[in-house]
C-alpha positions in Angstrom: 21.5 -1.5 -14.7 23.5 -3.4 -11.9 21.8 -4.9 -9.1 21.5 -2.0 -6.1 23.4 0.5 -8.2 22.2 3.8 -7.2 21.0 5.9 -10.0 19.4 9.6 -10.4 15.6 9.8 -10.5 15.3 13.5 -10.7 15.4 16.5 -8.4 12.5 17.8 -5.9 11.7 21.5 -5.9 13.8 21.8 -2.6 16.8 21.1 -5.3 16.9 17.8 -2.7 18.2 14.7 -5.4 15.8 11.6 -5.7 17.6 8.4 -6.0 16.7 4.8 -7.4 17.6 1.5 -6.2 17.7 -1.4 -8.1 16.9 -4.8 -6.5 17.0 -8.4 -8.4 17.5 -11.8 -8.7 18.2 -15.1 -10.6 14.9 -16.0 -10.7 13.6 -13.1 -12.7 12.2 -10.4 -10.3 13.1 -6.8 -10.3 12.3 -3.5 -8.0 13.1 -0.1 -8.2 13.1 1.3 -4.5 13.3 5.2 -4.4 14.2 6.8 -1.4 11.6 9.1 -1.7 8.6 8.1 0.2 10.9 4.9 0.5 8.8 4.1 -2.6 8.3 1.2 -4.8 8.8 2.7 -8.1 8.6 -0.9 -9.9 8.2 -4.5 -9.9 9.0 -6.5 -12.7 9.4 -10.3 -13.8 10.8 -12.1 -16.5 8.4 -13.5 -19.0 9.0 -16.9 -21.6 10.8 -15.0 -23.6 13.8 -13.1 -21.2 11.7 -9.9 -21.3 10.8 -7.8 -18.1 7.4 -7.2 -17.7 5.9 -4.0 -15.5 3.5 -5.0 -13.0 2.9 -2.0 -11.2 1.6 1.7 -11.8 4.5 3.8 -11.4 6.0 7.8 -13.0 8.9 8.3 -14.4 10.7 10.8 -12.2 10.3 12.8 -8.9 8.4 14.8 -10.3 5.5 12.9 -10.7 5.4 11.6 -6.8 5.5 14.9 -5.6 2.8 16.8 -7.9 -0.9 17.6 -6.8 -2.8 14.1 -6.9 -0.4 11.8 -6.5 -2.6 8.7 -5.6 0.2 7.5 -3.6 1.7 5.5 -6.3 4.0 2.6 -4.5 4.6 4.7 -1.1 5.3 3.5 2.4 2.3 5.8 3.4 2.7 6.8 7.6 2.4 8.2 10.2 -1.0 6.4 10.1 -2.3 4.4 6.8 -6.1 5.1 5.9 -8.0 7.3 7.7 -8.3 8.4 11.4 -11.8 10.7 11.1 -12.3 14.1 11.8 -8.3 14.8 11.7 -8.2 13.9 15.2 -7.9 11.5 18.6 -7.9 11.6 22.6 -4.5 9.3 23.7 -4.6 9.1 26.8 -6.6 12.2 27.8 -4.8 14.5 25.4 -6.3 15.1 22.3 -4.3 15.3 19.1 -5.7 17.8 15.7 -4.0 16.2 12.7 -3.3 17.8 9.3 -6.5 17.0 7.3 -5.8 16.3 3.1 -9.6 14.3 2.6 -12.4 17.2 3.8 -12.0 16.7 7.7 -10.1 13.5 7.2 -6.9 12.5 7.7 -5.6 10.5 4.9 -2.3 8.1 5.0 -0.8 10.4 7.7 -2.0 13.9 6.1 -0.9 16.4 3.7 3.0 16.1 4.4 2.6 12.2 4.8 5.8 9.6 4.9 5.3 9.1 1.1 6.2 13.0 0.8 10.0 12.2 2.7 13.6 11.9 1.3 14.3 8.6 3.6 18.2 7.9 4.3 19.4 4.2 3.1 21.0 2.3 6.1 21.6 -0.6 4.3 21.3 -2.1 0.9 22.9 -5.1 -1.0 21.6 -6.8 -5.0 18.2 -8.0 -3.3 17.7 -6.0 -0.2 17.6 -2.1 0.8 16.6 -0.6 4.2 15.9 2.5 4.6 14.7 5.0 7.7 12.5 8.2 8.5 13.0 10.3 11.6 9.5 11.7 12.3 9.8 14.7 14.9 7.3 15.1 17.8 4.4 16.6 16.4 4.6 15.8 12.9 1.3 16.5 11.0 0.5 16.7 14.5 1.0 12.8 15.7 2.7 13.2 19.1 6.5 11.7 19.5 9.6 11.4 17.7 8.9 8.4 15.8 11.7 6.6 14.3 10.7 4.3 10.9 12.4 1.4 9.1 11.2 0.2 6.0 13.0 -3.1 4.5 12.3 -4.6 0.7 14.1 -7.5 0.3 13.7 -10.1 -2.7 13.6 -13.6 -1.6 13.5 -16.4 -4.0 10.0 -15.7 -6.1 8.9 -13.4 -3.2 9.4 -9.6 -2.3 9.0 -9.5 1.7 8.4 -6.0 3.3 9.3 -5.2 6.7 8.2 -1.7 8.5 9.7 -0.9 12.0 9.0 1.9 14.4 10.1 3.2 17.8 9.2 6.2 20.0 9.8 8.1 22.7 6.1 9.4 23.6 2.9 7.1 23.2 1.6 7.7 19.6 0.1 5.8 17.3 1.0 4.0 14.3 -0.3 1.8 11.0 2.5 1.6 7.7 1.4 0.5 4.3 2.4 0.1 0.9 0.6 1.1 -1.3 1.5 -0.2 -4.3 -0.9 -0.3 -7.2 -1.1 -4.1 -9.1 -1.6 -4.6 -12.8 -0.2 -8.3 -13.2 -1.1 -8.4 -16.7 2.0 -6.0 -17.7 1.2 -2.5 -19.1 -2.5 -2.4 -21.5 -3.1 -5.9 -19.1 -6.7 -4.6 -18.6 -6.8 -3.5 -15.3 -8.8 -4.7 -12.4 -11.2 -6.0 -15.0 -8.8 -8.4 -15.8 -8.5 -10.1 -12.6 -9.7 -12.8 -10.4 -9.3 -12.1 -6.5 -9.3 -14.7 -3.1 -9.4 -12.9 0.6 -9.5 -14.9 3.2 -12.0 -13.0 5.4 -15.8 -13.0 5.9 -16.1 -9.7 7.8 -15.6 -6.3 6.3 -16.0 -2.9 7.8 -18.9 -0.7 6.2 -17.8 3.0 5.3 -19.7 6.0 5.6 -20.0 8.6 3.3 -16.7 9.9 4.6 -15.1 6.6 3.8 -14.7 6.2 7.6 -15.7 2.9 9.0 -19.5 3.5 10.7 -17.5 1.1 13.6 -19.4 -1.8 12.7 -17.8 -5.9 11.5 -20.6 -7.2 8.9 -20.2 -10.6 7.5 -19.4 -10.8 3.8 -22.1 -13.5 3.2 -24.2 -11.6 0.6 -22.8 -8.9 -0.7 -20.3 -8.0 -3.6 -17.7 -8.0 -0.7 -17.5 -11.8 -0.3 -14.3 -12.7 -2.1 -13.9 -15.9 0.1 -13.6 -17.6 -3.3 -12.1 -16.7 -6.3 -14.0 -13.9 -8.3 -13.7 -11.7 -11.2 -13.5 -8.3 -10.0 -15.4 -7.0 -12.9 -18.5 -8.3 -11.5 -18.1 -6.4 -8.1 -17.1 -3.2 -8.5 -20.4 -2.9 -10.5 -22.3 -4.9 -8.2 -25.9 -2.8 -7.4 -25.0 -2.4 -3.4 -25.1 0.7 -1.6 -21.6 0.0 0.1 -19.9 -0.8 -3.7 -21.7 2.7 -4.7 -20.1 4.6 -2.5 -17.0 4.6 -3.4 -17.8 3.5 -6.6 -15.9 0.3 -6.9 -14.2 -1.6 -3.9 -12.6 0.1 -1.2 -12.7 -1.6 2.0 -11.3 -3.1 5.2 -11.4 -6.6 5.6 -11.1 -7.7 8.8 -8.3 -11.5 8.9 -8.8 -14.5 10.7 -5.7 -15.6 12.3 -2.1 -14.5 14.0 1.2 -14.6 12.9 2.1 -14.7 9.1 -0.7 -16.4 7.2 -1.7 -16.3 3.5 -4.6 -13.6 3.2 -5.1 -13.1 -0.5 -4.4 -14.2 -4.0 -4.6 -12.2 -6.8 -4.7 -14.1 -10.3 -4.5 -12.7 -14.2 -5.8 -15.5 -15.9 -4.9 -13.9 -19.3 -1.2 -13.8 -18.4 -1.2 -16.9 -15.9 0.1 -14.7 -13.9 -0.7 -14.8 -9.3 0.7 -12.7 -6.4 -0.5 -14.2 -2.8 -0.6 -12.0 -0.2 0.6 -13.0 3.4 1.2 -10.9 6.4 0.9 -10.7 10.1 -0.9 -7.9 9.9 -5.0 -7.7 11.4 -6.6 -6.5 8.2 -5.9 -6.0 4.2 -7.9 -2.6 2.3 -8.9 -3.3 -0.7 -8.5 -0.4 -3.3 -9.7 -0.6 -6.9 -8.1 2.3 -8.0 -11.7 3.8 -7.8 -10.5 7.3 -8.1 -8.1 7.3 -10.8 -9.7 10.0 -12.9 -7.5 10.2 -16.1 -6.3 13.8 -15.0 -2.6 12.0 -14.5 0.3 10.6 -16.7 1.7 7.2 -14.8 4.6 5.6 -16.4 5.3 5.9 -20.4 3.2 9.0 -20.5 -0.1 6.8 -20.2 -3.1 8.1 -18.6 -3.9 6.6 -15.2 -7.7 5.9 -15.3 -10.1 4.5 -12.8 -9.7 0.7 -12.4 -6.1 0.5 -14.1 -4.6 -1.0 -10.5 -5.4 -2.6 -7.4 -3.7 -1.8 -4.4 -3.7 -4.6 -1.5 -2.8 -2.6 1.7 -2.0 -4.9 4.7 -2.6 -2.6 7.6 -3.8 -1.9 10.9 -7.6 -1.0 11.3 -8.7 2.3 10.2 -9.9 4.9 12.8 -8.7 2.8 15.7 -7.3 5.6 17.8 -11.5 6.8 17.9 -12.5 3.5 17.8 -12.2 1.5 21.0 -13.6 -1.8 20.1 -10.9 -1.9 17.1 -7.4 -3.2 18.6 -5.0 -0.8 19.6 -3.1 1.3 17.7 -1.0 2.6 20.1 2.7 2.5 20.3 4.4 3.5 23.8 8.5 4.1 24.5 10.3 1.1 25.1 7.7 -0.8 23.0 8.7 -1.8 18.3 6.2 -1.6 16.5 6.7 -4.4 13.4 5.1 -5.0 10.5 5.4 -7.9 7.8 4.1 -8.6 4.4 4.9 -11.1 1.5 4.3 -10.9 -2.0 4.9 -13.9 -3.7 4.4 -14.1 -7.7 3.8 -17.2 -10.3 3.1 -18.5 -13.5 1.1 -21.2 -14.3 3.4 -23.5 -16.8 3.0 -22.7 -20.4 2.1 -19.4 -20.0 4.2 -16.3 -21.0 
């Protein structure tokens, strides 16, 4: 398919079309970008041998981003990534009730979240697209018109992502992707099959909720210390009651540092294959794909089970409209919110 030519990817029930973007480049990378849930439907490179390789969970039409249980494959997930607890905050006296989709939670923005959106394309060319969301005042009960910007854009071995927002009402605000990794290609093993780096030595503890209890705990210790290179196999089975929770990893780690800064490299030693992380964003949530359960068909019809992807979320802190010793959250008129993440991928020499 030509680079950036718009193709059909299916209808919603609305009767609403779902289209896909392609994005490439000489150097072997490809994305599919829908402009539903402004989506990353794929990333590919180009192994030894000229051949694409899929390195992301994905489905294989609309349909399958908009059916019950959609782990939010690939989605710019909004109005607020990860959870704000009890479906509700106080903002400057007034308190907010959010649509709750996780028991009393509010998960990646509620039940009718960004990744839910037909998003219109502003711009696109062979290695960029942008696209933008109008989110009205009160939407899933967030306060303000909120208007959202979401840019992939391939550059050189790297896909950068950039998420804008503007408002006219003080809200608040966190955008992700959430894009689930399996850098080995499809039947590449899973998380089991990697090695991962983050550069942080604080995490924040969940509750059963899979709130954060409020509290930053050093790493040192646990299964959570990823300072140096690990296999992931070994910790999401680790014996510790913060791994048993939520059975596997899934967890906020808090990042030393301003600006844009490497935070995490994820490594496939099978393949040869890396992707380092780097944003200029305060934390990254590490997902382990913990609750696929097998009861959906990802891409090709295969079953998506628990541990088949990893999803590294650069994001804002979870529950910090409740939480006042986490850094604000809050966007006021006049005021852009940004957000910037790079994905950059490699082979080490000789390897397919």
């Amino acid at each position: 398919m030509p680079a950036n030519a718009p193709a059909s990817f299916g209808t919603l029930p609305s009767g609403d079309a779902v289209t896909a973007h392609t994005l490439s480049n000489d150097r072997g990378l490809q994305l599919v970008v829908l402009d539903l849930g402004a989506t990353l439907q794929s990333l590919c490179v180009t192994d030894a041998t000229g051949e694409l390789v899929e390195l992301t969970l994905g489905f294989d039409d609309a349909e399958g981003y908009v059916q019950a249980g959609n782990p939010y494959l690939g989605a710019t997930v909004g109005r607020y990534a990860n959870r704000i607890a009890d479906a509700s905050f106080v903002l400057d006296g007034t308190r907010h009730d959010l649509s709750a989709n996780e028991g009393p939670t509010c998960l990646h923005g509620g039940v009718d979240g960004f990744h839910a959106r037909l998003w219109s394309v502003l711009d696109a060319t062979p290695s960029s697209i942008t696209l933008r969301l109008v989110s009205p005042d009160g939407d899933q009960g967030f306060p303000g018109e909120l208007t959202v910007t979401a840019t992939y854009a391939i550059e050189g071995d790297s896909v950068v992502l950039t998420y804008e927002a503007t408002t006219d009402a003080p809200t608040v605000v966190s955008l992700t992707n959430h894009t689930y990794f399996d850098l080995g290609g499809p039947g590449g093993g899973g998380v089991d099959a990697h090695h991962l780096t983050v550069q942080s030595d604080a995490y924040l503890p969940v509750d059963a909720r899979s709130v954060p209890e409020g509290a930053v705990e050093s790493v040192t210790g646990t299964p959570l210390d990823l300072t140096t290179s690990v296999p992931l196999r070994d910790r999401v089975r680790a014996g510790h009651p913060q791994v048993a929770l939520v059975s596997g990893i899934d967890h906020t780690f808090v990042l030393q540092g301003n600006g844009d800064r490497t935070v995490a490299r994820l490594e496939h030693p099978a393949s040869g294959r890396t992707l380092e992380v780097a944003t200029d964003q305060p934390s990254i949530q590490v997902y382990t794909g913990n609750r696929l359960d097998g009861a959906l068909l990802g891409r090709g019809g295969t079953l998506l089970r628990q541990g088949d992807g990893i999803c590294l979320e650069t994001q804002q802190l979870p529950d910090a409209p409740n939480q006042p010793q986490f850094p604000s959250t809050v966007l006021r008129p006049g005021e852009t919110y940004r957000a910037r993440t790079r994905w950059t991928l490699s082979t080490r020499p000789g390897q397919p």
